[in-house]
Short mmCIF file of the C-alpha atoms (twelve columns), coordinates in Angstrom:
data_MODEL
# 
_entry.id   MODEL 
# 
loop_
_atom_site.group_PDB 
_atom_site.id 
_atom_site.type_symbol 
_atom_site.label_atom_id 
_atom_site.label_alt_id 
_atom_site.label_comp_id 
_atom_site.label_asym_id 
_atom_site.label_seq_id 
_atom_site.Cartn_x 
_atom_site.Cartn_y 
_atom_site.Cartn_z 
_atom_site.pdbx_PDB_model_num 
ATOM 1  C CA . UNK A 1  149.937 91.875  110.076 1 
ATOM 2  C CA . UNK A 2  146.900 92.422  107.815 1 
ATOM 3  C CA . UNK A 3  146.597 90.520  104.376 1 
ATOM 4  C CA . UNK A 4  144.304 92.213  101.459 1 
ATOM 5  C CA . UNK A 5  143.646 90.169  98.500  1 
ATOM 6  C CA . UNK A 6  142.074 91.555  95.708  1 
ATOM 7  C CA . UNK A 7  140.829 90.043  92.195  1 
ATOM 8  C CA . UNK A 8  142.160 92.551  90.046  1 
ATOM 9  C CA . UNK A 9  144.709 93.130  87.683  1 
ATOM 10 C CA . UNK A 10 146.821 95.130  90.042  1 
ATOM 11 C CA . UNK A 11 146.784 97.554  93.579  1 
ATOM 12 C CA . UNK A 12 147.859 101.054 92.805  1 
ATOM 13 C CA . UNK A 13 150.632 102.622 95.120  1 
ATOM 14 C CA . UNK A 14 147.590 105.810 95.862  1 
ATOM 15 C CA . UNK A 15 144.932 103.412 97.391  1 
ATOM 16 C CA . UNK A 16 147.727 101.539 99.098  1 
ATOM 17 C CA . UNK A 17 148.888 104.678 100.790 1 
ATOM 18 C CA . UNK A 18 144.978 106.083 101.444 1 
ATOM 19 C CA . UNK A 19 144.333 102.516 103.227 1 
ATOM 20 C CA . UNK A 20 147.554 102.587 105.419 1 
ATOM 21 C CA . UNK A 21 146.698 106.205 106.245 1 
ATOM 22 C CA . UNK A 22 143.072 105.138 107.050 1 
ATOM 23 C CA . UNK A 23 144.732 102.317 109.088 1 
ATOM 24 C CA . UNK A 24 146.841 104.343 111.040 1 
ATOM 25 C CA . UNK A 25 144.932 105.644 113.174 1 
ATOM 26 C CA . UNK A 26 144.501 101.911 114.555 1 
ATOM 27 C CA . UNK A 27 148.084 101.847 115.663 1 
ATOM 28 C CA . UNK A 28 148.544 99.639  112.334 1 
ATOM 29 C CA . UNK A 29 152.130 100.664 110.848 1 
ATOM 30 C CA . UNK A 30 152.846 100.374 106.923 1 
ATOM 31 C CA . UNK A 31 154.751 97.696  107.060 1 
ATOM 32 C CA . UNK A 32 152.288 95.465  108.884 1 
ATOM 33 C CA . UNK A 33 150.113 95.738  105.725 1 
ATOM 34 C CA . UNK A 34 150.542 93.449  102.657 1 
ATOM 35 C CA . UNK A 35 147.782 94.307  99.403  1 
ATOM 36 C CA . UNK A 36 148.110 91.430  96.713  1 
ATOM 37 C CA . UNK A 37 146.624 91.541  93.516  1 
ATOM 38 C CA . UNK A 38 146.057 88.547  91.998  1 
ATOM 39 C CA . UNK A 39 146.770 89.889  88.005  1 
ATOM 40 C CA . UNK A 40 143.559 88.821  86.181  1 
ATOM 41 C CA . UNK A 41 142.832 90.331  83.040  1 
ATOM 42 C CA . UNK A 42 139.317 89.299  83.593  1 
ATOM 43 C CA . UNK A 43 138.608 91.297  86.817  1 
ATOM 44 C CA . UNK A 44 137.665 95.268  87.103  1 
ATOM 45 C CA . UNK A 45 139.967 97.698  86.336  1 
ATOM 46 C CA . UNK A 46 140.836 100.224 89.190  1 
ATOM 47 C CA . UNK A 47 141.765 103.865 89.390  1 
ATOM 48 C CA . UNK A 48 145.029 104.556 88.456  1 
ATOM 49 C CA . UNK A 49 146.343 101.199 87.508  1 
ATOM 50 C CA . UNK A 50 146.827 100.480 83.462  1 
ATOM 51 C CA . UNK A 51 144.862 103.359 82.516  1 
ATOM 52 C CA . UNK A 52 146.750 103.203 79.175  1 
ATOM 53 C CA . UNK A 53 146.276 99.469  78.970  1 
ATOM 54 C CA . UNK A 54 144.452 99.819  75.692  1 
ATOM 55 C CA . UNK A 55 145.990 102.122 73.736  1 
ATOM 56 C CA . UNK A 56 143.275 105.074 73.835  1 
ATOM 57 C CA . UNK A 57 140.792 106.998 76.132  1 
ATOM 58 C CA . UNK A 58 138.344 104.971 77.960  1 
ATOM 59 C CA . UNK A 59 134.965 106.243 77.709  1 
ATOM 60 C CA . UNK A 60 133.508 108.619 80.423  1 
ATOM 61 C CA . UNK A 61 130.913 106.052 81.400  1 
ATOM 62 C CA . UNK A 62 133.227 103.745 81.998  1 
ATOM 63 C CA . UNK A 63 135.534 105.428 83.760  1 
ATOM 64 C CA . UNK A 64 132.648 106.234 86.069  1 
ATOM 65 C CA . UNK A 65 132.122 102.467 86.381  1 
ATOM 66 C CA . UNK A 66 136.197 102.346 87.315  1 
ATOM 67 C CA . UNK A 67 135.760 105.137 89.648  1 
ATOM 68 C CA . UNK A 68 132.928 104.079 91.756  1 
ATOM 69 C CA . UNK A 69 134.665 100.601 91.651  1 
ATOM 70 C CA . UNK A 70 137.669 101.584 93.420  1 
ATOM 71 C CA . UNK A 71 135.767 103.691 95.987  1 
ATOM 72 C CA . UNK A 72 133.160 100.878 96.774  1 
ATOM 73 C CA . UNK A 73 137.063 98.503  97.350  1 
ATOM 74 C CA . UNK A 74 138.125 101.066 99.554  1 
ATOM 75 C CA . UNK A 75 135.419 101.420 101.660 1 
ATOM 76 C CA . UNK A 76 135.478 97.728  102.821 1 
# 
């Protein structure tokens, strides 16, 4: 079983799938992996998780910021 916590508001479904994919090919099956999100509203804000949370467009630059967030996550 492998355990990811993360300090963020949430995990979206897309990452969860690309890590399971990335983790099958070590013979690691979905349902051995758990991804928790603790629900802070202080921590960064990922890729396709409450991209509406405000009510309007988030700037490009920040989105950037959001972007390179998530991939930097993923790459641990």
């Amino acid at each position: 079983m492998i355990v990811i916590t993360v300090d963020t508001l949430g995990i979206p479904d897309e990452l969860t799938e690309r890590l399971a994919k990335k983790l099958s090919v070590l013979a690691i099956d979905r349902s051995r992996l758990a991804i928790c999100g603790s629900h802070t509203h202080s921590g960064p804000m990922m890729e396709c998780c409450a991209n509406t949370l405000f009510g309007q467009s988030i700037a490009d630059e920040q989105w950037q910021t959001i972007l390179k967030y998530t991939a930097e996550l993923e790459s641990k």
